[in-house]
C-alpha angles and dihedrals in degrees: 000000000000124000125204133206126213129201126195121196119258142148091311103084091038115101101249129022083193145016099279088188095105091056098048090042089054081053103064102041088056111031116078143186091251096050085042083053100053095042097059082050090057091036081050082057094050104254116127130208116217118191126195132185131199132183130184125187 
């Protein structure tokens, strides 16, 4: 028996499933020079610095 999988294009391979505008725009309103500053000295340090979001409606 073979199964086959089919895969039709969608929103998934486009760049973009939402308007990402509010984020980036939150973004620049809250990250600085100065933060992205002290975040390359820690990252210099290895440290890292991982950032999720998450949205429900």
């Amino acid at each position: 028996m073979t199964t086959a999988i089919a895969f039709a294009p969608c929103g998934a391979f486009s760049e973009a499933l939402a308007d990402n505008s509010p984020l980036a725009a939150e973004i620049d309103r809250t990250l600085t020079m100065q933060m992205m500053q002290e975040i390359a000295i820690e990252h210099s340090k290895g440290r890292r610095l991982y950032l999720g979001n998450s949205t429900t409606r």
